[in-house]
MARKOLFI-569792 format. One record per residue (C-alpha): residue in one letter; x, y, z. Coordinates in steps of 0.02 Angstrom, whole numbers, plus 50000, padded with zeros to 5 digits. Example, Ala and Ser with C-alpha at 12.3 -4.5 7.8 and 13.67 -1.06 7.14 Angstrom:
BEGIN
R residuo     u     v     w
R       a 50615 49775 50390
R       s 50684 49947 50357
//
This chain:
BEGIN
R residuo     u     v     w
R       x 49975 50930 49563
R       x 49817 50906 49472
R       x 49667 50852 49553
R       x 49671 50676 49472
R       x 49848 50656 49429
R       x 50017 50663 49510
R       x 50160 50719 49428
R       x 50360 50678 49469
R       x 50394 50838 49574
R       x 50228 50817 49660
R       x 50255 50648 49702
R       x 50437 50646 49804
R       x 50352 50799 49894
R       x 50231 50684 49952
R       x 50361 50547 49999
R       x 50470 50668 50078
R       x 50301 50712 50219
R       x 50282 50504 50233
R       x 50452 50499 50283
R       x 50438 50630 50423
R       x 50294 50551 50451
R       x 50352 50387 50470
R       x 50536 50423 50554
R       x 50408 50511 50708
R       x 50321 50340 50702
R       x 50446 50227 50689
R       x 50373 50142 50538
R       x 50510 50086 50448
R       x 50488 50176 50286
R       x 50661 50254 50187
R       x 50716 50326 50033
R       x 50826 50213 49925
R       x 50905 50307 49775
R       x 50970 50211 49610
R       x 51154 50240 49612
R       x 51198 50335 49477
R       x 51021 50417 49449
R       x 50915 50521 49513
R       x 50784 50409 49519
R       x 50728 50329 49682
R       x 50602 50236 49788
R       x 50494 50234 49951
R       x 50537 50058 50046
R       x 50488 49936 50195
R       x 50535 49765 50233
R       x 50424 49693 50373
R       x 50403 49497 50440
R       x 50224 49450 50407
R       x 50155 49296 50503
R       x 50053 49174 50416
R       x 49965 49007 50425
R       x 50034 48893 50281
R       x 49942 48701 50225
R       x 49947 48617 50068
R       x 49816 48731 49990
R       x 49799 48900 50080
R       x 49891 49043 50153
R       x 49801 49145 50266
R       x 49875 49302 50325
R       x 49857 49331 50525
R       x 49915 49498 50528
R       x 49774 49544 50415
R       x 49645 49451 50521
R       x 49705 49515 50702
R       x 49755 49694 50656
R       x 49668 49822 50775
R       x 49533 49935 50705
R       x 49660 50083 50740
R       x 49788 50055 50621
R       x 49682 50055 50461
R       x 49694 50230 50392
R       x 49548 50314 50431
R       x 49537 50511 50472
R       x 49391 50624 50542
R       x 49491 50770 50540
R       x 49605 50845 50458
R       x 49737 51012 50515
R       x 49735 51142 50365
R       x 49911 51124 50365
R       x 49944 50921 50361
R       x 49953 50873 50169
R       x 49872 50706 50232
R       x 49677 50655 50222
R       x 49643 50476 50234
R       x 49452 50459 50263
R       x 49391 50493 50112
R       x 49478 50333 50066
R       x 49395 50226 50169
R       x 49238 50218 50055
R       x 49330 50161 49909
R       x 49421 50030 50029
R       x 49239 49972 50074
R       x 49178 49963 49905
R       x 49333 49838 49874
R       x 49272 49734 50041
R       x 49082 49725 49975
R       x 49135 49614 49849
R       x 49185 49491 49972
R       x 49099 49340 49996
R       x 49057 49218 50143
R       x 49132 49076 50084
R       x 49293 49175 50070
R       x 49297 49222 50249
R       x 49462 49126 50345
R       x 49427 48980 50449
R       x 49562 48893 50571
R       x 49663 48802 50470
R       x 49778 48656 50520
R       x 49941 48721 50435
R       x 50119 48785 50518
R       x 50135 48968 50577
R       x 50267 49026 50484
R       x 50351 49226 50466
R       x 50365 49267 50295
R       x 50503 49398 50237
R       x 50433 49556 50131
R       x 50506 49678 50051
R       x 50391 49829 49991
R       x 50447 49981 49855
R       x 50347 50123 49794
R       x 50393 50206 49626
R       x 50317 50358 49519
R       x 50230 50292 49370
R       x 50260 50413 49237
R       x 50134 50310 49099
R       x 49995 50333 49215
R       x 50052 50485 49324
R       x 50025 50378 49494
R       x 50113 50291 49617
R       x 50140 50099 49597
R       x 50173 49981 49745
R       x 50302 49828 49697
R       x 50334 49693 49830
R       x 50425 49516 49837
R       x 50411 49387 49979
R       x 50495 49242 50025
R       x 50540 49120 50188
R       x 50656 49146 50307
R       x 50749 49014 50229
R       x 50770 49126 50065
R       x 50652 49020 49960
R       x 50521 49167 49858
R       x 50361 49122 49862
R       x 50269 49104 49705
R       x 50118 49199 49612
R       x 50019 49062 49690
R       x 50061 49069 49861
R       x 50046 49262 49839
R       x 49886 49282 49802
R       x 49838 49178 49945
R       x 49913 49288 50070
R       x 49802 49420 50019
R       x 49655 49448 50137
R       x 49515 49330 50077
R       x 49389 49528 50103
R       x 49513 49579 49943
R       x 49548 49434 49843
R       x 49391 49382 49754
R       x 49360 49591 49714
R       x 49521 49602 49646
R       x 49514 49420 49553
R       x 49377 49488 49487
R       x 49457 49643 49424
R       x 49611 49575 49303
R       x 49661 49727 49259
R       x 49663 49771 49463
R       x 49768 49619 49508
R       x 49934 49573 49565
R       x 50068 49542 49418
R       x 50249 49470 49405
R       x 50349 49616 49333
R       x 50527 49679 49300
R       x 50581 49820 49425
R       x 50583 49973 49329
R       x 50751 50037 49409
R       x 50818 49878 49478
R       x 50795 49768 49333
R       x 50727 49614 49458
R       x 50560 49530 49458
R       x 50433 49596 49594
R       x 50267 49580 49612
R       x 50167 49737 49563
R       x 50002 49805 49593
R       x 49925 49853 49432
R       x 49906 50040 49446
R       x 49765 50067 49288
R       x 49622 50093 49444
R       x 49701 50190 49521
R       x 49633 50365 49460
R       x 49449 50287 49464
R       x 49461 50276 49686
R       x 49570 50436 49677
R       x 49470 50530 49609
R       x 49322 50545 49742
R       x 49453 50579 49865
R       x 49524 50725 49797
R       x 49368 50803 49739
R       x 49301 50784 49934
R       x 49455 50866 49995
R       x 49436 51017 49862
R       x 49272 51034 49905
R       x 49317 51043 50084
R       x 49477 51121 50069
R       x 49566 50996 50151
R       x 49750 50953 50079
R       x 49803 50788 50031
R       x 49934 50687 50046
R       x 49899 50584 49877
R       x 50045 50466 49910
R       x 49985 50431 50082
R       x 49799 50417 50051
R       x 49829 50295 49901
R       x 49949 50177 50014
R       x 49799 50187 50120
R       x 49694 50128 50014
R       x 49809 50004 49914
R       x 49945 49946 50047
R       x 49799 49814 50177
R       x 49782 49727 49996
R       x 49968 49649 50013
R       x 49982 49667 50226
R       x 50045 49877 50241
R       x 49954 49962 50370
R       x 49976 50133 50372
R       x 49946 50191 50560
R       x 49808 50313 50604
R       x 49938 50429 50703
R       x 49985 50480 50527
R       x 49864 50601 50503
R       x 49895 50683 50655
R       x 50079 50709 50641
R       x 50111 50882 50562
R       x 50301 50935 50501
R       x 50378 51046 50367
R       x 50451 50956 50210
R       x 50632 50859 50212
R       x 50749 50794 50082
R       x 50732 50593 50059
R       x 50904 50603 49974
//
């Protein structure tokens, strides 16, 4: 691939080492292809629990998650096409926009497990991954743009309010035809780029699907486990 850009080929190479990756972890991700197509799409449901009142939702996974499982990595085998640490800066750029006043309190709402569903699909326009996701109750009810942006970690929301071109969207699914909830991918070369310039530098590979889901995936509630940079194995088929 090229050092800023990902192209089709590169990019189901990459999803086929999350996979691994992710089967050795038990992570829940898979490989959904369109029937009829080709085409296809990393995804992960997972129950997220949250704290719901009449004018917040606060996510608790987001505020109890052990330091661990944010993607961070030191090191880096020659032969793992994953390096994560170099995202971590960008990550903390996002969080220094936070603000005080933004920072959770104990609220006096209902616990209650929300239902999400989470796909990754190749953008061809801008040559990049793109992260869709829809929510909703146990009950079945979806939860609205509203409620979704106040599940997002109160460290992300005001930088990415403040961003409008970096914000969360209501969009058709480009394969599936249903609305989803997308993260708008136009940033996405601008906190790639540093990465993959460090690991030239170094000569480190990089797993650019990984290392963006890093970096993208704690804004909507994905943590992507430390143990994945450790966890070397030779390419498989998704299909």
């Amino acid at each position: 691939m090229s050092l800023c850009a990902l192209d089709e080929q590169s990019f189901r190479l990459c999803c086929r080492l999350l996979l691994q990756q992710s089967e050795e972890l038990n992570d829940g991700w898979s490989w959904e292809s369109v029937q009829g197509s080709e085409e296809g799409y990393l995804k992960k449901t997972a129950l997220r629990s949250v704290i719901m009142d009449s004018s917040r939702v606060w996510d608790l996974d987001g505020l109890n998650s052990d330091s661990e499982t944010h993607s961070s990595c030191q090191e880096q085998e020659q032969s793992a096409p994953a390096s994560i640490d170099d995202a971590e800066d960008v990550k903390g750029d996002m969080e220094d926009d936070e603000d005080d006043d933004g920072v959770c309190a104990e609220s006096a709402g209902s616990i209650q497990a929300l239902q999400y569903e989470y796909h990754v699909l190749f953008s061809c326009s801008y040559g990049a991954p793109v992260l869709y996701f829809r929510a909703c109750t146990l009950e079945g009810r979806s939860l609205s743009m509203e409620e979704v942006w106040s599940s997002v970690h109160p460290n992300f929301r005001l930088g990415l309010q403040r961003s409008p071109l970096n914000t969360i969207t209501l969009q058709e699914h480009p394969l599936l035809g249903q609305p989803f909830f997308m993260l708008h991918p136009c940033r996405t070369e601008d906190f790639m780029r540093p990465v993959l310039q460090a690991a030239q530098h170094q000569h480190r590979p990089v797993n650019y699907v990984l290392t963006w889901l890093s970096v993208v995936g704690p804004l909507v509630g994905i943590e992507v486990p430390l143990k994945y940079c450790t966890l070397l194995h030779p390419a498989a088929s998704p299909d």
